[in-house]
LOMI-578135 format. One record per residue (C-alpha): y, z, x. Coordinates in steps of 0.5 Angstrom, whole numbers, padded with zeros to 4 digits, always signed. Each point is the difference from the previous one (the first is absolute). Layout:
<nodes>
YZX;...
</nodes>
This chain:
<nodes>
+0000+0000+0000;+0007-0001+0002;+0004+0005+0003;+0005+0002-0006;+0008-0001+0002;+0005+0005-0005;+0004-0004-0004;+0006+0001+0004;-0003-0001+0006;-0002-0007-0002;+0007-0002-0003;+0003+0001+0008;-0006-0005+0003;+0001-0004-0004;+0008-0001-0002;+0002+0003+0007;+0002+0007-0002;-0001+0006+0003;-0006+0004-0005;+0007+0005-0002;+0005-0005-0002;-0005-0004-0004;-0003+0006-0003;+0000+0000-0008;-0002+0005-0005;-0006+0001-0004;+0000-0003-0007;+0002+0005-0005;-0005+0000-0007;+0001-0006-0003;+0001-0004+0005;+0007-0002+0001;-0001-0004+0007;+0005+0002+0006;+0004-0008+0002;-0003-0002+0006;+0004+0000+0006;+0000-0005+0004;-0001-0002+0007;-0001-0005+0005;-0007-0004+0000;-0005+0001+0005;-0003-0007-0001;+0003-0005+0004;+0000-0005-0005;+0003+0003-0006;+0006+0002+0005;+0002-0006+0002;-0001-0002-0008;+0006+0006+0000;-0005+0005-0005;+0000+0007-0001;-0006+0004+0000;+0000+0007-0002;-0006+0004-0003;-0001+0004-0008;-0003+0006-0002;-0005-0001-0006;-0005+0004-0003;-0007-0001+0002;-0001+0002-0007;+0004-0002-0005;-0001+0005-0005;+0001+0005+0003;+0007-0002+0003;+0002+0006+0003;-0007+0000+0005;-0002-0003+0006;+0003-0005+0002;+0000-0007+0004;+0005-0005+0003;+0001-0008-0002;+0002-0004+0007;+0007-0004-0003;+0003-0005+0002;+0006-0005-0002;+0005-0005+0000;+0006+0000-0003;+0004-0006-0005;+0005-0004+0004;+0003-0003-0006;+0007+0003-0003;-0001+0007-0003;+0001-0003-0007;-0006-0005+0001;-0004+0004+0002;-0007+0000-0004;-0004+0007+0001;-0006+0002+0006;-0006-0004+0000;-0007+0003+0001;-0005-0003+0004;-0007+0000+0000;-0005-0004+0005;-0007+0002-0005;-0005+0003+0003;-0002+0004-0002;+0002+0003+0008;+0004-0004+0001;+0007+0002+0004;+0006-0003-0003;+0006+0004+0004;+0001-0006+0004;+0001-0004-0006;+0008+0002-0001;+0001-0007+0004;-0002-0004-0005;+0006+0000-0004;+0002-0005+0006;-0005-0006-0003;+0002-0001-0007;+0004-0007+0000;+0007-0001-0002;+0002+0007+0003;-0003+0004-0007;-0003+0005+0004;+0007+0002+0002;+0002+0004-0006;-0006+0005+0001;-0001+0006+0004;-0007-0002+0002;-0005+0007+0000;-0006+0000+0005;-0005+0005-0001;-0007+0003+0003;-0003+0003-0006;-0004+0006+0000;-0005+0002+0005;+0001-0007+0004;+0003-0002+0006;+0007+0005+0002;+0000+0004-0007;-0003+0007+0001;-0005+0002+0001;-0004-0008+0001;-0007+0000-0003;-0005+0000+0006;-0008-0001+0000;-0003-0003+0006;+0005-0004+0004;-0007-0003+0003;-0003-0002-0007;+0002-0008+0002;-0004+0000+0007;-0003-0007+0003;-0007-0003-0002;-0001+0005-0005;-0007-0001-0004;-0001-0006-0004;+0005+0000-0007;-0006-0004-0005;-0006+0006+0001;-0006-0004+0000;-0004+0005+0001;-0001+0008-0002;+0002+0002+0006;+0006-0004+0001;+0002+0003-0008;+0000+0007+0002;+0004-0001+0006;+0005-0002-0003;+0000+0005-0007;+0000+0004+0006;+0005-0002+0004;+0004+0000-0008;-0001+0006-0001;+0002+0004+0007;+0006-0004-0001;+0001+0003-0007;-0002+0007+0003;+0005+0000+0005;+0006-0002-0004;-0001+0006-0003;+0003+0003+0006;+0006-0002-0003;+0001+0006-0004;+0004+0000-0007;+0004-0006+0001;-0006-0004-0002;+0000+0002-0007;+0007-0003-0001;+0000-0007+0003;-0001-0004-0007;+0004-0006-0002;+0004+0006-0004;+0002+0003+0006;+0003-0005+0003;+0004-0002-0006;+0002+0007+0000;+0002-0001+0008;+0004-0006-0003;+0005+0003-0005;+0001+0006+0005;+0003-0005+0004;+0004-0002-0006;+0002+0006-0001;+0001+0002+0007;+0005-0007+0001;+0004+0003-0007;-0002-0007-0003;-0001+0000-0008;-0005-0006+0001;-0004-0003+0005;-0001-0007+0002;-0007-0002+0003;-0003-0005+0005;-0009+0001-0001;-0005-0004+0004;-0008+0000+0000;-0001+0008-0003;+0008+0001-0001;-0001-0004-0006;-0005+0005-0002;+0006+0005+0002;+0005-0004-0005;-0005+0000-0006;-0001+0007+0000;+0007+0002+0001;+0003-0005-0006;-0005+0005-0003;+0003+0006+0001;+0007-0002+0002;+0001-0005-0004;+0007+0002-0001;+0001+0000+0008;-0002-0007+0001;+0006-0005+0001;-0002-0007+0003;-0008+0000+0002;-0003-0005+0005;-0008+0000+0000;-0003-0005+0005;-0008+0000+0000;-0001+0003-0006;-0006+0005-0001;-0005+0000-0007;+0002+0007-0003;-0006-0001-0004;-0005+0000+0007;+0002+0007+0003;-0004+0000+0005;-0007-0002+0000;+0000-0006-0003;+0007-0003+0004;-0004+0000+0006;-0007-0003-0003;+0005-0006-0003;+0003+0000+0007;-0007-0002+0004;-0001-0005-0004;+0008-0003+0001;+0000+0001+0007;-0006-0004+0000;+0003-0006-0003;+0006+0001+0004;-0004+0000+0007;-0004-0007-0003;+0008-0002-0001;+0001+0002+0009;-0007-0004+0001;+0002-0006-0003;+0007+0000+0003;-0003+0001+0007;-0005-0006-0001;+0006-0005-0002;+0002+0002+0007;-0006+0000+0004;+0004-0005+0005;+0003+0007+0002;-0005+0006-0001;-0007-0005+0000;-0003+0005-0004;-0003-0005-0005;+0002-0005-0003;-0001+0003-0008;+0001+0006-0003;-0006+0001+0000;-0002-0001+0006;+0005+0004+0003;-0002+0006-0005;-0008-0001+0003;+0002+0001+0007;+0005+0007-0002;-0006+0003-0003;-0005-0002+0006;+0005+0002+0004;+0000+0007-0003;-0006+0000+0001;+0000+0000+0006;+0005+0005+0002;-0005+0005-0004;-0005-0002+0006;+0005+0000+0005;+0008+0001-0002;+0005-0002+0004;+0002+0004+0006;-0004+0003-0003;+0006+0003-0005;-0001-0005-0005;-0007+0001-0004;+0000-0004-0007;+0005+0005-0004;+0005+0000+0004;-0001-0008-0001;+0001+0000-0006;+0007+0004+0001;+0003-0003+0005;-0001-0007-0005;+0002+0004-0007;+0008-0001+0001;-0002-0007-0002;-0002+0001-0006;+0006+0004-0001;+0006-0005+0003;+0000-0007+0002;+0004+0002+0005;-0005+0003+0004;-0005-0007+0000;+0002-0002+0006;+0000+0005+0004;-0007+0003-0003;-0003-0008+0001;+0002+0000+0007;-0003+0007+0002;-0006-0003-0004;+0000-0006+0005;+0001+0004+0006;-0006+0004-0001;-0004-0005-0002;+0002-0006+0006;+0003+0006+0005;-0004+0006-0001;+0007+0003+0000;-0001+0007-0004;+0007+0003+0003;+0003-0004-0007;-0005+0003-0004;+0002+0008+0003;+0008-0001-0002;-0001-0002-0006;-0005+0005-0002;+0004+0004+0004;+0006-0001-0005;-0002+0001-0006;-0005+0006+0002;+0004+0003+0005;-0004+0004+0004;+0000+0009-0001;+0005-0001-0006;-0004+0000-0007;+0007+0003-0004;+0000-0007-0004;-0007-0001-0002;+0000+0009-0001;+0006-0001-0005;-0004-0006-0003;-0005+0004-0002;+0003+0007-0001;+0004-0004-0006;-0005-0005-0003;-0006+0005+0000;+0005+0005-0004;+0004-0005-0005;-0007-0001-0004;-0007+0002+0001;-0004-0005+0003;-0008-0001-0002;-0004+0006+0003;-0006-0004+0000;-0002-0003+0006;-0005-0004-0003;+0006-0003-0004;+0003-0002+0007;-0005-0002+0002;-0002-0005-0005;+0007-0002-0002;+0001-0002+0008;-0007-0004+0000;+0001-0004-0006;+0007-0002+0003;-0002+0000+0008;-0005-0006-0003;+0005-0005-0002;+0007+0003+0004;-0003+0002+0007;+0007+0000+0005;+0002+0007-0003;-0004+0003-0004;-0004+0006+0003;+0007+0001+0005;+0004+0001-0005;-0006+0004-0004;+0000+0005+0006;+0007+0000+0001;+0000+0004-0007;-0006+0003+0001;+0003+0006+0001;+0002+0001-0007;-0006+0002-0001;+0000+0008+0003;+0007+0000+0000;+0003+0008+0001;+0005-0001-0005;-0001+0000-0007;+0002-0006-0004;+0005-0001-0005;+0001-0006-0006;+0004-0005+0001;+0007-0001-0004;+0000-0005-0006;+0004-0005+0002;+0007-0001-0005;+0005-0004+0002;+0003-0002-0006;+0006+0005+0001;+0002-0004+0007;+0006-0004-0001;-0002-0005+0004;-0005-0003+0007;-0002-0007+0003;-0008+0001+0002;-0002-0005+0005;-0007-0002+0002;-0003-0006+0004;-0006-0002-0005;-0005+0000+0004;+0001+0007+0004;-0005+0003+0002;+0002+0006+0000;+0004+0002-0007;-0004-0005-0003;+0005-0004-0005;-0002+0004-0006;+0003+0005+0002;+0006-0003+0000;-0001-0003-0008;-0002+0007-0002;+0007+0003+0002;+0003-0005-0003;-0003+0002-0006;+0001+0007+0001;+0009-0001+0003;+0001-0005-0006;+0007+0000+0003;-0002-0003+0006;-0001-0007+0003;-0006-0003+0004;+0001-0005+0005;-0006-0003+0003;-0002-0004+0006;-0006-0004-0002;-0006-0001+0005;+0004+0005+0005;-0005+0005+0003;+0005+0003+0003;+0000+0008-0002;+0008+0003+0000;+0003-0005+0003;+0007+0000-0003;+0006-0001+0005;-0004-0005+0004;+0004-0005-0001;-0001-0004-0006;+0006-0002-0003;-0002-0001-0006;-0003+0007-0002;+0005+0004+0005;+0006-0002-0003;-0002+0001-0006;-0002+0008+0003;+0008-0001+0002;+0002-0002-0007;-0003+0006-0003;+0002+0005+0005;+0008-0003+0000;+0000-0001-0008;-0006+0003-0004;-0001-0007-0002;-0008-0002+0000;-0003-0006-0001;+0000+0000-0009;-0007+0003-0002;-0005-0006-0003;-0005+0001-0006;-0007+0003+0001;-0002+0003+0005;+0000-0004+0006;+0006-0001+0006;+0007-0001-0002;+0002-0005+0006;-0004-0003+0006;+0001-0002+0006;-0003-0003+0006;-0004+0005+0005;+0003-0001+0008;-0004-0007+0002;-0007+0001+0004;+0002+0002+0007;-0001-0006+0007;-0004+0003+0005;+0005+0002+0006;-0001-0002+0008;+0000+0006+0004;-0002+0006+0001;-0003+0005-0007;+0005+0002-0004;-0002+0007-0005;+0005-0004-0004;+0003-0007-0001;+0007-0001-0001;-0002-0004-0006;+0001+0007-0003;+0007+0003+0000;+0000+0006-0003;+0003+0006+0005;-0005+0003+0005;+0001+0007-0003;-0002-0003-0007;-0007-0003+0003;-0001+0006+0005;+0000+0004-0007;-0004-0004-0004;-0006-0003+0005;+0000+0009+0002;-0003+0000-0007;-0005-0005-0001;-0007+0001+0001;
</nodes>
């Protein structure tokens, strides 16, 4: 478990304070929170942005406000329009759930046409993640190298990894009291102290991936609270949280056939096959291979399959996954692989995947059957194989979790004034019935579509089409004019398949333009 630092502490580590100066008092009953005192950022890149960072005392428990408490890493950005045009304070989340946003105030800087300028942009860890305090810690280790093989074709590789499950959950519960209070709700109430502590009546609110979970949830309970709502890879409220992931498995495998395809269309370049097919059929006798003898002998056949997952999740990483690919098979360049690996498992930090699991398997009771999972993962591993048993193990969990789990709010947003929900139409990983479900749940809101996208969260990417309309709205609240049935209310083209690059591997390509902070922030939670 990590060392805990005091609030007060806290707020001088990260703004630059000495611990008295920035030192606040507890929260009085029935919690009023203290404004956050705002210092210099210790992130290089959000001082060079000209942000603020400070930290906010909230309960831990908000029923008893006047209990222990814990402190929420803020940072901010201020509107740099006249005073009488200013538009309020704009909350980001970056999904997850685990995901840290503090980095996510620079994204005012990306809308066009100079909308984001009106705003006062708010970046924040939540609870139990990244600088808020204490972080959630399990097993910094858990994501090792060559790890034993994700598809449990014998008993003995089944009751390794119930095991390796289960100690991971025995260990979070190390984590004491908090792990009981870090369900969606929590988070929403995090939300509205930040409200409450900026003295705003109203939020604005900017959500990615599991943010917009977050944002369904708080037009919710604060509907009154919600102002003008930006929602971009749209979560099914009616999934929560077993079957979201079993609905993922089978679209990741649809969008890794997508990457194969655009890999063999440019076999003068990787030469990995001249067919989707063909390429598929070498990844797979690939990863068996490295079950046999991994690369570098750190690249066994799970980690295999989660350096090539971002593929899945954004086009943006075609490239660079395709080129690792080539240069393992023709090359025997293994080094590719670690790096990419390394960074989205980054080595001795499990707090994103901890947080992860100490939400998802506390929102909701999740089936306690194994049987169950197992028949479930089976069926669905027989037609949709690239991801199945990782992502059913990454869940897994859930299973013994420590914590008790609570029930999922009813999503009502029919008392939000108004939202643009966004969805890529093949999104792997917030399948677009998400999208047209909250539609149906905001009816103030409009959807704007992107056919044939397999791009998850990808908003502020450089799309004109779609980022201008983001412009519009958050300049004058206009949304795209809300059609009959219930379908999208307006489409636009996804961003074009990116052209293989010359040179040396990129993580990115720089077909992407959306800010290194927002990419760093989301590819963190993508699993």
């Amino acid at each position: 478990m990590r060392k805990v630092v005091t609030a007060a502490m806290a707020v001088g580590l990260l703004a630059g304070l000495s611990p008295v100066a920035a030192s606040a008092a507890p929260a009085p009953p029935g919690f009023d929170p203290t404004p956050i005192q705002w210092g210099q950022c210790s992130d290089e890149d959000l001082q060079k942005a000209g942000a603020e960072c400070g930290m906010l005392q909230v309960p831990m428990d908000y029923a008893d406000p006047a209990g222990e408490q814990i402190s929420l890493a803020v940072s901010r950005i201020k509107h740099t329009v006249p005073d009488d045009q200013y538009q309020g304070v704009m909350l980001v989340n970056p999904g997850g759930p685990g995901g840290s946003g503090l980095s996510l105030s620079t994204l005012g800087a990306y809308v066009p046409k100079g909308a984001g300028a009106a705003y006062d942009w708010i970046g924040f860890d939540p609870r139990g993640v990244g600088s808020s305090l204490p972080a959630i810690s399990c097993d910094p280790n858990y994501f090792s190298y060559d790890r034993p093989n994700y598809v449990p074709t014998t008993p003995e590789l089944e009751k390794t990894w119930l095991d390796r499950s289960g100690g991971y959950a025995r260990a979070c519960g190390n984590n004491g009291k908090l792990l009981e209070h870090v369900k969606t709700t929590d988070t929403v109430e995090d939300m509205d102290s930040i409200r409450k502590a900026l003295g705003a009546d109203q939020i604005n609110y900017y959500g990615f991936s599991y943010g917009t979970y977050l944002g369904q949830v708080y037009g919710t309970l604060h509907p009154d609270r919600m102002r003008r709502v930006v929602m971009d890879g749209v979560v099914n409220v009616e999934d929560v949280w077993y079957d979201a992931n079993l609905n993922q498995d089978v679209a990741f495998d649809r969008n890794i056939k997508i990457f194969f395809d655009w890999v063999a269309e440019h076999d003068d370049v990787y030469h990995l096959g001249k067919t989707g097919a063909d390429v598929e059929k070498l990844f797979y006798e690939q990863q068996a291979a490295l079950d046999k003898e991994p690369a570098g002998g750190v690249i066994g056949p799970d980690e295999w399959v989660d350096v090539f997952l971002t593929a899945g999740y954004s086009q943006s990483a075609w490239d660079s996954r395709a080129k690792a690919f080539a240069g393992w098979v023709h090359n025997g360049d293994w080094e590719t692989l670690k790096k990419i690996y390394d960074g989205s498992n980054t080595p001795g930090d499990d707090n994103g995947f901890a947080v992860y699991l100490a939400v998802q398997c506390t929102d909701v009771k999740w089936p306690q059957s194994w049987e169950q999972w197992r028949q479930d993962s089976w069926d669905i591993h027989e037609k949709a194989p690239f991801e199945t048993w990782s992502n059913t193990w990454y869940n897994a969990p859930c299973l013994s979790w420590p914590a008790k789990p609570g029930k999922p709010v009813e999503v009502d947003g029919s008392k939000v004034d108004s939202a643009l929900l966004i969805s890529e139409e093949l999104d792997a990983a917030t399948p677009f019935p998400g999208a047209l479900e909250a539609r149906k749940r905001f009816p103030g809101a409009s959807l704007i579509s992107l056919p044939g996208g397999t791009t998850h969260s990808g908003s502020l990417s450089g799309n004109t089409c779609l980022d201008d309309q983001i412009a519009d709205y958050l300049a004058t609240g206009k949304l795209p004019p809300r059609q009959p049935g219930n379908g999208p209310d307006t489409k636009c083209d996804p961003l074009p398949k990116p052209t293989p690059e010359t040179g040396p591997t990129t993580m990115t390509t720089k077909r992407s333009q959306q800010p290194d902070a927002l990419q760093k922030a989301l590819q963190s939670t993508w699993h």
